[in-house]
DOVO-900932 format. One record per residue: residue in one letter; x, y negated, z negated of N, C-alpha, C, O in turn. Coordinates in steps of 0.001 Angstrom, whole numbers, padded with zeros to 6 digits, always signed. Each point is the difference from the previous one (the first is absolute). Layout:
aXYZXYZXYZXYZ;...
% end
This chain:
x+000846+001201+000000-000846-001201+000000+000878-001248+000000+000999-000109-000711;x-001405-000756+001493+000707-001299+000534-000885-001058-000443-001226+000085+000061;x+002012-001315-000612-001063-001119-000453+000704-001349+000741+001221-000150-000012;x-002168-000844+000677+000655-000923+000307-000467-001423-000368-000889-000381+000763;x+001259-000592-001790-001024-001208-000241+000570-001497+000626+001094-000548+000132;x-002692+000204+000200+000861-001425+001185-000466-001345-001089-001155-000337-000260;x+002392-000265-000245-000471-001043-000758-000253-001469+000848+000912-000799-000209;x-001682+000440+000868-000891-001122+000611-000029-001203-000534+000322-000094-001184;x-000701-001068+001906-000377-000781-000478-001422-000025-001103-000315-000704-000960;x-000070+001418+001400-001681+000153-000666-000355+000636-000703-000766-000124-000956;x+001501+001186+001522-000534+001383-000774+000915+001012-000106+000625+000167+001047;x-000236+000789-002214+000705+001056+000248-000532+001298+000230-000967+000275-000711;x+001370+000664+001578-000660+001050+000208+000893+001105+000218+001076-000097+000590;x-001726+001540-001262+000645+001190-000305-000322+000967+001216-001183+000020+000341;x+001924+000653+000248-000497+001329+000254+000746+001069+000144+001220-000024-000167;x-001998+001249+000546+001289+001240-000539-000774+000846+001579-000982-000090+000737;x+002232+000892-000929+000092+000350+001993-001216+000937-000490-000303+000482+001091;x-000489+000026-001906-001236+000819+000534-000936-000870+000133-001016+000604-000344;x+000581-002223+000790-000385-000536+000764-000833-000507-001439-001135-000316+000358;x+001291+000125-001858-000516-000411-000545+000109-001778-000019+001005-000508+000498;x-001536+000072-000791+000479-001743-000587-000490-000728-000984-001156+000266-000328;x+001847-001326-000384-000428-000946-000647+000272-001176+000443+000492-000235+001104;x-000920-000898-002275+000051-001667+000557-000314-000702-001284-000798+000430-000832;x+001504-001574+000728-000449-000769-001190+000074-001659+001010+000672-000125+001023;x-001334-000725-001502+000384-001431+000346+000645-000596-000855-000407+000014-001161;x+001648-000734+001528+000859-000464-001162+000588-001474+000236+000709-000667-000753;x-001442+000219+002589+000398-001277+000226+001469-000653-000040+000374-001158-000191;x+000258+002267+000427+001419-000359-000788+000490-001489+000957+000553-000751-000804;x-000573+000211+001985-000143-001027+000834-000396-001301-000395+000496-001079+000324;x-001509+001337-001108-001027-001718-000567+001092-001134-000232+000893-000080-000843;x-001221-000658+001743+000865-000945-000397+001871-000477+000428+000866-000872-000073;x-001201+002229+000525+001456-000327+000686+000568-000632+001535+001073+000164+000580;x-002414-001028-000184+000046-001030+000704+001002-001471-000322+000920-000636+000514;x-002043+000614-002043+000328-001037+000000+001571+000050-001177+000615-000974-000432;x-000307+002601+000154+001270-000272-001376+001282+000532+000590+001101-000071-000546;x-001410+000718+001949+000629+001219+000033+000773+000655-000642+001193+000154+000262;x-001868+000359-001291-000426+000854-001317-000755+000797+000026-001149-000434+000085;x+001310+002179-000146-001236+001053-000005-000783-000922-002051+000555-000547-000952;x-001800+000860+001256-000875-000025-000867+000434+000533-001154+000605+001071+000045;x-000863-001795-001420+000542+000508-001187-000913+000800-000669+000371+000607-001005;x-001883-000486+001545-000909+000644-000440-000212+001234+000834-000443+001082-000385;x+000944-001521+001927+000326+001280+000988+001084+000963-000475-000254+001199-000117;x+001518-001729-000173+000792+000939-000672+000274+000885-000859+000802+000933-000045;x-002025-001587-001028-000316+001054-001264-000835+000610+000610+000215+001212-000003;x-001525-001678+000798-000806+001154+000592+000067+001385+000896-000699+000979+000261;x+002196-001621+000084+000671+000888+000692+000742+001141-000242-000111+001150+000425;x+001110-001827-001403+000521+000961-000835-000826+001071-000753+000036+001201+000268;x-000787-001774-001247-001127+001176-000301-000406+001316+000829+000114+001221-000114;x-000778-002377+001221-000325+001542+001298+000871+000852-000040-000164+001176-000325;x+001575-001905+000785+001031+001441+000105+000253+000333-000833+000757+000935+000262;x-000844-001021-001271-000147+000707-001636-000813+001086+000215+000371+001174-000028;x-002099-001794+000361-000471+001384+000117+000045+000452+000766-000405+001162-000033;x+000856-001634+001152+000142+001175+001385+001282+001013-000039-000046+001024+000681;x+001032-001277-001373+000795+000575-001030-000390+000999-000455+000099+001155+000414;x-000446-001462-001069-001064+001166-001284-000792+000929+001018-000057+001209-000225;x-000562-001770+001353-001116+001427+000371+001254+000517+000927-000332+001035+000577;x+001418-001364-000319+001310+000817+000754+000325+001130-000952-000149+001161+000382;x+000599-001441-001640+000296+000688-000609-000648+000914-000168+000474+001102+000275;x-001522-001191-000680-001244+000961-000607-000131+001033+001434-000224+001191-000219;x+000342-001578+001432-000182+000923+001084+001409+000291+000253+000209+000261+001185;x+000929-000223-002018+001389+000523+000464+000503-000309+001082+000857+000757+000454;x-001233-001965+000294+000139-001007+000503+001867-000270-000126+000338-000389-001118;x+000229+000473+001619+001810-000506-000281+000296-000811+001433+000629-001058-000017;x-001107+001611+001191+000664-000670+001024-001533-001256+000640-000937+000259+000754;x+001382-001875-001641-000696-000961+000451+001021-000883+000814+001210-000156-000161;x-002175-000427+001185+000980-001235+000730-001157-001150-000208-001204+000090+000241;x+001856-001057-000699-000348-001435-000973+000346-000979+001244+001160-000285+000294;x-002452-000268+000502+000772-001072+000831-000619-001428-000535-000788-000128-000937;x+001355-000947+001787-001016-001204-000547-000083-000725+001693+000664+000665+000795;x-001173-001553-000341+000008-000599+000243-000214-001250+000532+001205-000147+000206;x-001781-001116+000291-000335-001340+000187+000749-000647-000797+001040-000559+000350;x-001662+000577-001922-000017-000792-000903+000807-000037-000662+000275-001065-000552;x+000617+002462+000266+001395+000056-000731+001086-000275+001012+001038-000535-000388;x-001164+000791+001390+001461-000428+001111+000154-001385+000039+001063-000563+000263;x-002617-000248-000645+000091-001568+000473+000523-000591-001383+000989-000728-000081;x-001957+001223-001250+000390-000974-001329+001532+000156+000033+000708+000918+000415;x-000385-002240-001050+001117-000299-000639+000275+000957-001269+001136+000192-000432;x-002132+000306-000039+000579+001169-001277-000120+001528+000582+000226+000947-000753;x-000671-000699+002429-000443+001553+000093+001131+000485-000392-000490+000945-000618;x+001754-000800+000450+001223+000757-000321-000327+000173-001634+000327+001044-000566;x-001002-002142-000168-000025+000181-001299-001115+000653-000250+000112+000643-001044;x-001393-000501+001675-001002+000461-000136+000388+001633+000064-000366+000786-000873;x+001343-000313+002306+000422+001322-000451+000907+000655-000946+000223+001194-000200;x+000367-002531-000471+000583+000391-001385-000904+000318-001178+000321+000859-000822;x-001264-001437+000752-001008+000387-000640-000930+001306-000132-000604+000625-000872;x+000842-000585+002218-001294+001637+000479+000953+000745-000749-000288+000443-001112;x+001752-000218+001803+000362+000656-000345+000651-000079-001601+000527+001081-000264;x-000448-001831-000600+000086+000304-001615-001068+000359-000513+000051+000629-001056;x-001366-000944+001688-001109+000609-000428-000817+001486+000049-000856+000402-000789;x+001247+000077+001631-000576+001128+000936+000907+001254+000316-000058+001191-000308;x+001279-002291+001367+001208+001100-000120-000104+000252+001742+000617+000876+000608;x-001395-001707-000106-000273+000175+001293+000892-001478+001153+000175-001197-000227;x+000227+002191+001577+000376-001033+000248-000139-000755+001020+000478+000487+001025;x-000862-001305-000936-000692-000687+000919+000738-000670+001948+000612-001004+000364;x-000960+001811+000097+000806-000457+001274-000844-001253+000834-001206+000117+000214;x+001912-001220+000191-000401-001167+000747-000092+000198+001544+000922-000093+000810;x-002323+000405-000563+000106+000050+001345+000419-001369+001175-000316-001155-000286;x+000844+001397+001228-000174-001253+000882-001234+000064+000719-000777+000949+000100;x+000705-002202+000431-001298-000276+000711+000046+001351+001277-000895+000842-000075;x+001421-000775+000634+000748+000785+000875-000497+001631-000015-000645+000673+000804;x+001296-000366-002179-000053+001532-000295-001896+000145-000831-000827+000906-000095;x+000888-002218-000294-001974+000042-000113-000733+000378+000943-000896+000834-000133;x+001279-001564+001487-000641+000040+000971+000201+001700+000530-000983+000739-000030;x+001874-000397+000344+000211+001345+000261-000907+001331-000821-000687+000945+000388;x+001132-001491-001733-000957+001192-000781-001172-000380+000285-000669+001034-000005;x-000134-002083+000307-001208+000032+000436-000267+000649+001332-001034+000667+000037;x+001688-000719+000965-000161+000465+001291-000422+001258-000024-000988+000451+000580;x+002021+000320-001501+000102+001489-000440-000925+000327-000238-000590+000661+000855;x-000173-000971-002348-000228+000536-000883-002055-000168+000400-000997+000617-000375;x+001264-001833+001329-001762-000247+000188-000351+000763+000914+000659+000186+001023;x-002195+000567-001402-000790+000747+000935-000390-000658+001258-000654-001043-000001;x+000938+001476+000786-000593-000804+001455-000215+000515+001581+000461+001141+000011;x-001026-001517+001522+000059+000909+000726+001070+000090+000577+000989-000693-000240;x-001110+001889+001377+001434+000069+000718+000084-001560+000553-000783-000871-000380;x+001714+000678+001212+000353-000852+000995+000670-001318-000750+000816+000027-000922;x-001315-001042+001493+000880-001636-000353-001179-000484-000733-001205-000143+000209;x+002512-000152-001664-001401-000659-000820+001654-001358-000844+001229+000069-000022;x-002444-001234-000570+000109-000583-000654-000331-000269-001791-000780-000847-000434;x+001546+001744-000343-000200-000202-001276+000241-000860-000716+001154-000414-000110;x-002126-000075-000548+000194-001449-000942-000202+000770-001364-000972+000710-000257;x+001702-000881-000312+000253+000382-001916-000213-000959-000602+001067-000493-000366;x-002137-000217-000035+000189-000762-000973-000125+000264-001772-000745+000631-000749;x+001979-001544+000612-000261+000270-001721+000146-001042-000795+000102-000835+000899;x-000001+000147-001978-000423-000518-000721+001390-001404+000089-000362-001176-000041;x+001420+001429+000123+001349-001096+000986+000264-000090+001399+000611-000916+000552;x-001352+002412+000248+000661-000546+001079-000680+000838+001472-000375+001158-000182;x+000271-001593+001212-000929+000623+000971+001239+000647+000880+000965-000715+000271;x-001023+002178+000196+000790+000703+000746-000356+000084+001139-001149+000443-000004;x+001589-000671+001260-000907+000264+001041+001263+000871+001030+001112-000345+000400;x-001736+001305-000276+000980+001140+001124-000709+000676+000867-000879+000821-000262;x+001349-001246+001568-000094+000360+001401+000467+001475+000428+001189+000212-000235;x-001655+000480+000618+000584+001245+000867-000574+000802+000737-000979+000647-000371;x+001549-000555+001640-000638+000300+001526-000604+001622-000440-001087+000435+000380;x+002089+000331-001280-000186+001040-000046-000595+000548-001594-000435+001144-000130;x+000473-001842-000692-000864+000008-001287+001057+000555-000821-000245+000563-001067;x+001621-000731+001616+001131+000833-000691+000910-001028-000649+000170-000321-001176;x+000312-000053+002218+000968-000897+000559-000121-001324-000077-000732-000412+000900;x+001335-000826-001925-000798-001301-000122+001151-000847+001264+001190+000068+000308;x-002363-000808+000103+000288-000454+001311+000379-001205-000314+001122-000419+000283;x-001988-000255-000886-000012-001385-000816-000528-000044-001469-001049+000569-000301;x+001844-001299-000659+000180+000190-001695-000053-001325-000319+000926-000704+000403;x-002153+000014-001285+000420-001195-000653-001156-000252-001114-001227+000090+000001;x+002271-000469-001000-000641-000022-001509-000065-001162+000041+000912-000673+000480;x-002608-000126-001244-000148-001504-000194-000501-000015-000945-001030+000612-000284;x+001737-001405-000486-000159-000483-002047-001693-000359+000440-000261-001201+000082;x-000895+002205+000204-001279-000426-000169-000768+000871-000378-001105+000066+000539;x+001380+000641-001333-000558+000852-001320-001490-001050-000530-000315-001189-000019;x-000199+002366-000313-001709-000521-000782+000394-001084-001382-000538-001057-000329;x+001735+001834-000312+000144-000941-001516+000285-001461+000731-000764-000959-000100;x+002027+000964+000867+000455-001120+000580-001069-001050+000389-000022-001182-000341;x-001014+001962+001260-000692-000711+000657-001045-001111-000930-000181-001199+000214;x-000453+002126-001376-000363-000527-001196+000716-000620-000495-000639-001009-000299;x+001856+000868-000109+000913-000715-000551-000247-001498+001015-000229-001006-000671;x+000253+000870+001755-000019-001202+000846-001537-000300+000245-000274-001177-000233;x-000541+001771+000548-001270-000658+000254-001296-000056-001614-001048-000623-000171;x+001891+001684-000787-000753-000767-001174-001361+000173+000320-000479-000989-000555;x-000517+001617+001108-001423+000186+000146-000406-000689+001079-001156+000060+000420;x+002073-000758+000104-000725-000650+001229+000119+000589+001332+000927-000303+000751;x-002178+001444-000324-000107+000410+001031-000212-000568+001114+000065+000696+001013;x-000323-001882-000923-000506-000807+001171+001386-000336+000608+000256-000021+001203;x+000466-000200-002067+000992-000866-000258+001339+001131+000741+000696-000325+000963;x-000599+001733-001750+000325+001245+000498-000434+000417+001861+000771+000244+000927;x-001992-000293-000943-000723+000369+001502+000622-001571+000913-000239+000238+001184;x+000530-000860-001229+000253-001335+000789+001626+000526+000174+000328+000351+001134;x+000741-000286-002276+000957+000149+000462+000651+001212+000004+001223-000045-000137;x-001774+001163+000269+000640+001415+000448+000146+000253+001573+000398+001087+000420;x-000616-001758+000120+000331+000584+001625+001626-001191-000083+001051+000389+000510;x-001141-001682-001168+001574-000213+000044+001135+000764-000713+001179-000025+000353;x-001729+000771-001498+000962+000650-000663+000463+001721+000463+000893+000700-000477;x-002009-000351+001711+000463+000903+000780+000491+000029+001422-000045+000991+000729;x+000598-002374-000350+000638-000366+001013+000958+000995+000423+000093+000257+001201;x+000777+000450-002228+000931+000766+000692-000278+001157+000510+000856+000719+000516;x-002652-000289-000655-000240+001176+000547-000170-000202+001548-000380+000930+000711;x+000761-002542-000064-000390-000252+001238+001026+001389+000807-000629+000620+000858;x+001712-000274-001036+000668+001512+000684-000362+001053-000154+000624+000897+000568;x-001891-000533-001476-000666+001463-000213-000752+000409+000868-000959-000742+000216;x+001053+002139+000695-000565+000275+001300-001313+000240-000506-000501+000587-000960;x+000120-001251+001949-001914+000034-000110-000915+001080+000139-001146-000008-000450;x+002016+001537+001490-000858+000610+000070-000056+001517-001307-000855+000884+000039;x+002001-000967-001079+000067+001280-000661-001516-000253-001006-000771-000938-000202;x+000900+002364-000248-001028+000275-000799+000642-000938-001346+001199+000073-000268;x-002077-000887-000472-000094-000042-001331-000147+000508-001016-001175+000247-000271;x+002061+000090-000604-000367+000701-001066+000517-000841-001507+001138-000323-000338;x-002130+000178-000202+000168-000630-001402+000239+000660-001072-000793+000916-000216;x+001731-001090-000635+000242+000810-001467+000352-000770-000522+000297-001063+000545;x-000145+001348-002253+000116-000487-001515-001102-000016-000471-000998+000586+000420;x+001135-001471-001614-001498+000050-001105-001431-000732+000310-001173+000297-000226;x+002006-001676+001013-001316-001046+000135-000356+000844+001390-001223-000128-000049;x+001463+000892+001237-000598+000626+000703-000960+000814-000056-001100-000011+000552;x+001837+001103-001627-000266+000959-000256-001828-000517-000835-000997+000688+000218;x+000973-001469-000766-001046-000392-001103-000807-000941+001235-001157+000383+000178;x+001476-001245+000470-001144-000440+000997-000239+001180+000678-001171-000143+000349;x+001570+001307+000093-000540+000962+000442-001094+000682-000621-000994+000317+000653;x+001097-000108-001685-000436+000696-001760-001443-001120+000167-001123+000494-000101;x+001256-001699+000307-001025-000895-000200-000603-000096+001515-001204-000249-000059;x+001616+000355+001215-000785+000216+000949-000912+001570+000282-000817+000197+000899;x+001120+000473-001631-000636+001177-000292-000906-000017-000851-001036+000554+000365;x+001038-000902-001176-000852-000521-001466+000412+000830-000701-000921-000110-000808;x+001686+001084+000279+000512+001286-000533-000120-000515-001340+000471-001089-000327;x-001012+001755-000351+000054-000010-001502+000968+000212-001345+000141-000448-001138;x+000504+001569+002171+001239+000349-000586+001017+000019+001276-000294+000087+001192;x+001612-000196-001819+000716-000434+000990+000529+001875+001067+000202+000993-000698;x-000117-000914+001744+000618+001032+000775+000270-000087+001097-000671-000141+001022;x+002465+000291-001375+001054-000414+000986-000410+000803+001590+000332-000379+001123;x-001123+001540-001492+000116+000988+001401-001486-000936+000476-000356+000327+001132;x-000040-000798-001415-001415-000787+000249+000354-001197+001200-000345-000180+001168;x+001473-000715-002419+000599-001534+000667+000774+000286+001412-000021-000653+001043;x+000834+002076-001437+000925+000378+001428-000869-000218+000946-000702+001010-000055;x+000181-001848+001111-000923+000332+001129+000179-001393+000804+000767-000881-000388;x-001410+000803+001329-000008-000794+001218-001278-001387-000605-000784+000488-000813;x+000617-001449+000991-000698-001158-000327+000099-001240+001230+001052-000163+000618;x-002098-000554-000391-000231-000607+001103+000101-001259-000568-000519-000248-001089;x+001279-000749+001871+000059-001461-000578-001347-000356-000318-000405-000667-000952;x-000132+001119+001732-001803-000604-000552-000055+000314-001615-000372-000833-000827;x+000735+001960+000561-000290+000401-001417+000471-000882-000711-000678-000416-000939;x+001964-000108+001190+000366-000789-001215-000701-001504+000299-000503-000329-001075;x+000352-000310+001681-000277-001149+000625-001611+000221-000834-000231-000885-000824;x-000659+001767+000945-001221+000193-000606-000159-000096-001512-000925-000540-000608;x+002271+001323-000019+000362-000025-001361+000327-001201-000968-000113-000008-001226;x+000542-000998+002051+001319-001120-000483-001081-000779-000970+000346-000001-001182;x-001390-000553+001422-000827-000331-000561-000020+000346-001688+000040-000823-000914;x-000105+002086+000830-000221+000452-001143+001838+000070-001031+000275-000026-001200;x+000583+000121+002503+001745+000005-000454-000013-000985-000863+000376-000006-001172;x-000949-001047+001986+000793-001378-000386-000982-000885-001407+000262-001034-000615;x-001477+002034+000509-001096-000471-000885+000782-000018-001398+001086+000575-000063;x-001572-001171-000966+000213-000014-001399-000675+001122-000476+000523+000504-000993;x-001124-000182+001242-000399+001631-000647+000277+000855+000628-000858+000829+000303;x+002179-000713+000131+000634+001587+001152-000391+000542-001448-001183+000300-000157;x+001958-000162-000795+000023+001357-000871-001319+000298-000490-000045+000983-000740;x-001491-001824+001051-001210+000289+000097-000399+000780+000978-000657+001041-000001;x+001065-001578+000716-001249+000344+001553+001123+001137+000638-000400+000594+001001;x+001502-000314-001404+000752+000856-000002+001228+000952-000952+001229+000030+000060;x-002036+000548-000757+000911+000267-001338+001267+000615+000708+001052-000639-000029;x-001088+001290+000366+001479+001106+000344+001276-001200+000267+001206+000140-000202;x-001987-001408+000751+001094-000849-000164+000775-000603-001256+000998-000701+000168;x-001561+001038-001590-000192-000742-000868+001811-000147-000274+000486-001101+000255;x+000026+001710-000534+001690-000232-000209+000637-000749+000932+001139-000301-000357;x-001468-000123+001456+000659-000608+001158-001298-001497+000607+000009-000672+001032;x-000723+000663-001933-000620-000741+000579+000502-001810+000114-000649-000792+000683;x+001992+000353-001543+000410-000613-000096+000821-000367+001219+000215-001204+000139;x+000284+002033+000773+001153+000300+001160-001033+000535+001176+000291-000498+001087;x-001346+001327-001044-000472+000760+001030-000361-001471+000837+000147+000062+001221;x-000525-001142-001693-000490-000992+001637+001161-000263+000624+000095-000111+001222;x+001053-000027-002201+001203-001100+001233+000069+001543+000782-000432-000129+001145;x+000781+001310-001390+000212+001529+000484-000891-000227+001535+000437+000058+001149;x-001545-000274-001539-001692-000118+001349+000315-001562+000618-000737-000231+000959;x+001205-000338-001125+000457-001246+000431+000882+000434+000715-000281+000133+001191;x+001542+000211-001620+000928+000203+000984+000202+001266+001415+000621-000118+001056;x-001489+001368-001637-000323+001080+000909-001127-000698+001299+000014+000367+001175;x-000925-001419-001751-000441-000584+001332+000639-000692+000489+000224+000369+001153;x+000444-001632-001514+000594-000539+000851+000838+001185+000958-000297-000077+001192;x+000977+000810-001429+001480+000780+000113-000994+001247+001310+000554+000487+000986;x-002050-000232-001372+000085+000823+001014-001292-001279+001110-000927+000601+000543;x+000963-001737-000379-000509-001046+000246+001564+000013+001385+000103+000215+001207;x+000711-000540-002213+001303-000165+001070+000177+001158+000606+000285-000041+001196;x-000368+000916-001645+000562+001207+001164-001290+000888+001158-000043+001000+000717;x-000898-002192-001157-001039+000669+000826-000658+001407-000255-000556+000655+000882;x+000662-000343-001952-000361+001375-000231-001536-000103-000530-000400-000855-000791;x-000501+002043+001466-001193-000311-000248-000228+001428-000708-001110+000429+000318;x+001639+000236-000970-000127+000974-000663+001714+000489-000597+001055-000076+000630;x-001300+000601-002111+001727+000508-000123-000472+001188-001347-001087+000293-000497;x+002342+000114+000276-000114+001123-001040+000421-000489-001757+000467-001100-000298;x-000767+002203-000669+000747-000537-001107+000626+001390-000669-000563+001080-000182;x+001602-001391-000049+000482+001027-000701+000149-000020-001432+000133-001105-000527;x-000131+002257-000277-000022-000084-001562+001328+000001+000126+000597-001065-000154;x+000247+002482+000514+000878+000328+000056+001339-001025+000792+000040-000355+001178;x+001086+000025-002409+000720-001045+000873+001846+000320-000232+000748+000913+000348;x-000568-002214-001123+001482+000720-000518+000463+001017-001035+001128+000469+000154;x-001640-000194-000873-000266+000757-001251-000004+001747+000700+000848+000884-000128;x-001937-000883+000745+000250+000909+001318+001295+000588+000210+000460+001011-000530;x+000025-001721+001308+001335-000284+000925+001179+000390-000950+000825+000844+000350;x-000777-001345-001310+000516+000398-001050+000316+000901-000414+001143+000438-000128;x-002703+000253-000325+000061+001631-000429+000506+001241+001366+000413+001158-000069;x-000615-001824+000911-000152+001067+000705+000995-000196+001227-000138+000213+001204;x+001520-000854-002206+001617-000172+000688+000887+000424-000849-000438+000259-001121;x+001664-000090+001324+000865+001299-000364+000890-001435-001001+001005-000473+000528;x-001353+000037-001578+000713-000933-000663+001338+000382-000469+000695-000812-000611;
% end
C-alpha cells in the first residue's frame, strides 16, 4: 500500500493507491497576496491535517508516503520554513513541486479521452494548463498564479468585478490550440461538477464525465449566489472559492471556444501513486 498527500493552496488531500481518499480545507494561501506569507491560521490547519493524515498512514501500515506541496509553498517567502515545520511535526517530507512538474502530474494522472486534449488543473495558487496532441506528451505547459484562494484574495466578493476582468488575466491562453478536447480537474471543478449534477453526496466516478458549456453557463446563477451552500449544499466547504473557480472555467472555455469539455476527479495524486517514485 502506497500513500500520496498533495498539500495545496486550499486544501490538503490524502490518498492511498487502493483508490481510497481524503480532504480537509485548510486555506493555507489566504492572504498571501497581499503578505506573501502562507496563512498563520492555514499553517496550523495544515499541519494538524498531516498530523492526522499521519495517523490514518500508520494505522494502515502505511510507510511508503510521498508529501508534495505546491502553488503556495514554492511562492511564500516562508514555504522552505513551512516544510521545516511539517516535517518536526509529523516526520513527513514535503517535496516542492514546480509549476512545470504540476503541470505534468496533472496530464498523467487526469481521466480523459483518447486524442488531443487541453487540461486545466486548477487549484487553490495556481491554474495549470497542458496541451497534448497525443494525451501523453505535453506539447505546451504553463502555470498562472490564478488559483481560487488567489483569486479571492484579489476580487474580495466582487464577482462583477471578477467576470469583467478574467478574459484580461487569461491573455496568455491566446497560444492554446482551439481544437483539443477540454478537460478540467482539481477541487473547484470537481465540486461545480458535484453541483451541476445536484449530487447529494459527493462521487468522484459520477463528476468523471463529459458536461456542456450550456451546463455551466445555466448553473452560474446559483455559483455566484450568496446562498451556494443553500441552494447547493455539497458545495458547502468551497463555497467561499467555488465562484472565482466558475468564473474562470467560463471565461477560459469562452476563449477556447469549447462548447462542451470533461472533468476529472482523478489528477496529480493519481500520477503519483501510480509512478515508480
Amino acid at each position: 500500500m502506497r500513500a500520496a498527500i498533495d498539500i495545496g493552496s486550499n486544501s490538503v488531500r490524502l490518498a492511498f493507491s487502493d483508490g481510497t481518499t481524503t480532504s480537509q480545507i485548510t486555506q493555507l494561501a489566504l492572504g498571501i497576496q497581499q503578505s506573501g506569507m502562507l496563512s498563520p491560521t492555514g499553517v496550523t490547519a495544515t499541519i494538524e491535517a498531516l498530523k492526522e493524515f499521519k495517523a490514518v498512514c500508520d494505522e494502515r501500515g502505511v510507510t511508503d508516503i510521498f508529501a508534495f506541496a505546491t502553488e503556495a509553498v514554492r511562492r511564500a517567502k516562508d514555504g522552505e520554513q513551512f516544510c521545516q515545520s511539517v516535517k518536526a511535526a509529523t516526520g513527513l517530507t514535503v517535496n516542492i513541486l514546480s509549476g512545470i512538474q504540476e503541470a505534468e502530474l496533472a496530464l498523467k494522472g487526469t481521466t480523459k479521452p483518447d486524442g488531443a486534449v487541453t487540461v486545466c488543473d486548477l487549484g487553490g495558487g495556481s491554474l495549470e494548463i497542458i496541451c497534448s496532441r497525443d494525451g501523453k506528451t505535453p506539447d505546451y505547459i504553463n502555470s498562472l498564479p490564478l488559483g481560487v484562494v488567489v483569486l479571492k484574495n484579489i476580487f474580495n466578493g466582487d464577482y462583477r468585478k471578477a467576470i469583467d476582468d478574467m478574459p484580461k488575466m487569461l491573455t496568455e491562453c491566446s497560444s492554446v490550440p482551439r481544437n483539443n478536447t477540454v478537460v478540467l480537474c482539481g477541487g473547484s471543478a470537481c465540486n461545480i461538477a458535484a453541483a451541476m449534477l445536484n449530487l447529494k453526496v459527493y462521487d468522484k466516478k459520477a463528476v468523471s464525465t463529459k458536461f456542456t458549456a450550456k451546463q455551466l453557463d445555466d448553473i452560474m446563477p446559483i455559483l455566484l449566489s450568496k446562498r451556494l451552500s443553500v441552494l447547493r449544499p455539497i458545495c458547502t466547504k468551497r463555497a467561499d472559492t467555488i465562484p472565482y473557480g466558475a468564473i474562470l472555467f467560463q471565461t477560459l472555455l469562452n476563449y477556447l471556444g469549447a462548447t462542451e469539455f470533461y472533468v476529472s476527479d482523478a489528477s496529480n495524486l493519481e500520477a503519483i501513486l501510480n509512478n515508480d517514485n
